[in-house]
C-alpha positions, 0 to 999 in steps of 0.5 A: 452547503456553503457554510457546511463548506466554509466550517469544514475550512476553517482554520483552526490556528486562529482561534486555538492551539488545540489540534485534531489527530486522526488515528489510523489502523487496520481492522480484522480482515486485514485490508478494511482501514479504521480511524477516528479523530481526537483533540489534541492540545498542541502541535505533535511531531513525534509519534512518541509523544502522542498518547496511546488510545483504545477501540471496541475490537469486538466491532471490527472483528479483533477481540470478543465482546467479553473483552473488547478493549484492544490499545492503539500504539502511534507509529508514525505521523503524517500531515492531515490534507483534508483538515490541513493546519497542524492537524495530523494523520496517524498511523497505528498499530494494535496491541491487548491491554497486556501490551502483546501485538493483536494478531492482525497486528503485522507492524510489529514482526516487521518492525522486527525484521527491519530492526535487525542489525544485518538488515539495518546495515543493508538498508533496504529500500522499496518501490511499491508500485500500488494497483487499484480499480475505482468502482459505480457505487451503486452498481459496483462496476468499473467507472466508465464502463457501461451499465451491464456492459462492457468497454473496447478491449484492452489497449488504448487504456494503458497511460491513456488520456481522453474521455473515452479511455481514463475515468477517474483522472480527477480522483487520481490527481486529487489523492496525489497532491494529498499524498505529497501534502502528507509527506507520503513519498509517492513518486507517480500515478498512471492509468492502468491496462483495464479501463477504471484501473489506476496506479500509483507509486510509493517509493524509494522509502527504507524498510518499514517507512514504505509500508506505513506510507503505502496504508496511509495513501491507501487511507487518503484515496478511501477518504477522496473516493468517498467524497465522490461517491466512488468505491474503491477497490483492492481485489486483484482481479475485480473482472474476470475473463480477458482483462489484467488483474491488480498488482502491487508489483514490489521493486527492492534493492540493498545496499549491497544490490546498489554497490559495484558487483550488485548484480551478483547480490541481486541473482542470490536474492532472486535464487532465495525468494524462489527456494520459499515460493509457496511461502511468499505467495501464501503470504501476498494477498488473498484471490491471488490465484484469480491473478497469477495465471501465466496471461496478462503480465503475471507468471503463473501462480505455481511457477518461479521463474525471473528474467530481464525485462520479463513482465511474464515472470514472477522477479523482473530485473530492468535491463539498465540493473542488467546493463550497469551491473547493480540496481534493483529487481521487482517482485510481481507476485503481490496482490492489490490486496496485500499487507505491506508489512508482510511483503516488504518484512518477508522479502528482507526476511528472506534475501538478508536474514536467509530464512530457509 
């Protein structure tokens, strides 16, 4: 196993100038997360400069067998912390050889909204706040939970330390360090209300930038979850019955939310979002309804309400947003679950561009 080790460490800039890129993109349910690996010639720094690649479709539910071929475009590029060196993750998005987005291909109406000059202008900026529960692998139940059983109730979990209340600390820490090593702008990690539930944040990052960054570290925590025979899990409510549900609670602002009279902007948006409800939740993640039920920090799912400092509604504006009059507010409704390209692309769909 030593020299299994010693070549999976080897550093390839001694020998040769030929990198390895890791392509990156997300399969036909929209949450399974594909790559695979290719040699380069020299370092790339430019997701421009990187060749476009092919995949079988028809082997992860994106095209029929008769016609398979579907063409990966590079987005964006990100430093590889597994393979370390020059070598580099990339993230992707998938096109038909006739040059037209693939259905699962949510980048693309994204990067059409955030290219749109009003959006450009208010330059929107996200914190997502991504909430997930690492799971035995052969049993698939919440590590550090007993076999068939179940833990103390909720309380002593939340932000907890100790060996009877975190579980996973060494998967946690390990994906942040990656995630900074990447250039992924994660800004924190904390433990979550359910034991074996975790959370981290990615963010302030500007308009698409936030939800590449989030499917990359989602593509990093698979990778260390899979060295240590843990599965990881995005369900927005993996135990039923009194436990809290997974999130991905959706912080934003725009420039003109950060400016002088922002709060007046902000209670605009908020009256927006709530006029396309059944829109924005139809959109953020499936099993949400297992979630959004009114208890554990969520709003009910049929409900559109807001208040200042209220975990129990579905937009929470912080008292210091209330207090300095600009600032920011936090959309609660997405799932664990969700597509960053759909919840960030639509809420400045919404909020900027005023789609009714």
């Amino acid at each position: 196993m030593s020299v299994i080790s010693d070549l999976l460490n080897l550093n390839l800039t001694d020998s040769t100038k030929s990198i390895i890129a890791e392509y990156i993109w997300i399969g036909g349910s929209g949450i399974d997360i594909r790559s695979k690996a290719r040699t380069l010639p020299g370092p790339v720094s430019d997701p421009s400069k990187l060749p476009r690649w092919n995949y079988d479709g028809s082997s992860t539910g994106q095209a029929p067998g008769q016609d398979s071929e579907v063409i990966l475009y590079p987005q964006a590029i990100f430093k590889d912390p597994f393979r370390r060196g020059n070598n580099i993750l990339v993230m992707c998005d998938a096109y038909t050889p006739a040059g037209d987005p693939i259905p699962t291909n949510k980048r693309y109406s994204a990067a059409k909204i955030f290219s749109h000059p009003d959006v450009v202008a208010e330059v929107p900026w996200y914190g997502i706040e991504q909430e997930y529960t690492l799971l035995q692998k052969d049993v698939k139940w919440p590590l550090g939970w007993p076999t068939g059983g179940y833990p103390g109730p909720q309380g002593p979990y939340y932000c907890g330390i100790g060996a009877d209340k975190a579980f996973g600390r060494d998967i946690v820490d390990a994906h942040y360090k990656a995630c900074l090593y990447a250039g992924v702008n994660i800004s924190g990690i904390n433990g979550e209300v359910m034991p074996g539930q975790w959370e981290f944040q990615v963010g302030p990052s500007v308009g698409i930038s936030a939800a590449d960054e989030i499917w990359i570290a989602r593509y990093i925590l698979e990778r260390i979850t899979e060295l240590a025979g843990v599965v990881l899990s995005f369900d927005p409510k993996p135990i039923q019955g009194d436990w809290n549900g997974a999130g991905a609670h959706t912080n934003y602002s725009t420039k003109s939310m950060r400016a002088k009279g922002g709060y007046e902007v902000i209670k605009k948006a908020i009256e927006k979002l709530g006029l396309r409800h059944k829109e924005h939740i139809a959109a953020y993640g499936e099993g949400n309804e297992r979630r959004l039920t009114g208890h554990h920090e969520t709003a009910d799912i049929n409900t559109f309400k807001w208040g200042v400092a209220d975990r129990g509604a579905s937009i929470r504006v912080g008292r210091d947003t209330e207090k300095e009059g600009q600032g920011y507010f936090e959309d609660r409704r997405p799932a664990s679950n969700m597509d960053p390209y759909i919840v960030t692309g639509m809420i400045a769909e919404t909020t900027i561009l005023g789609k009714k």
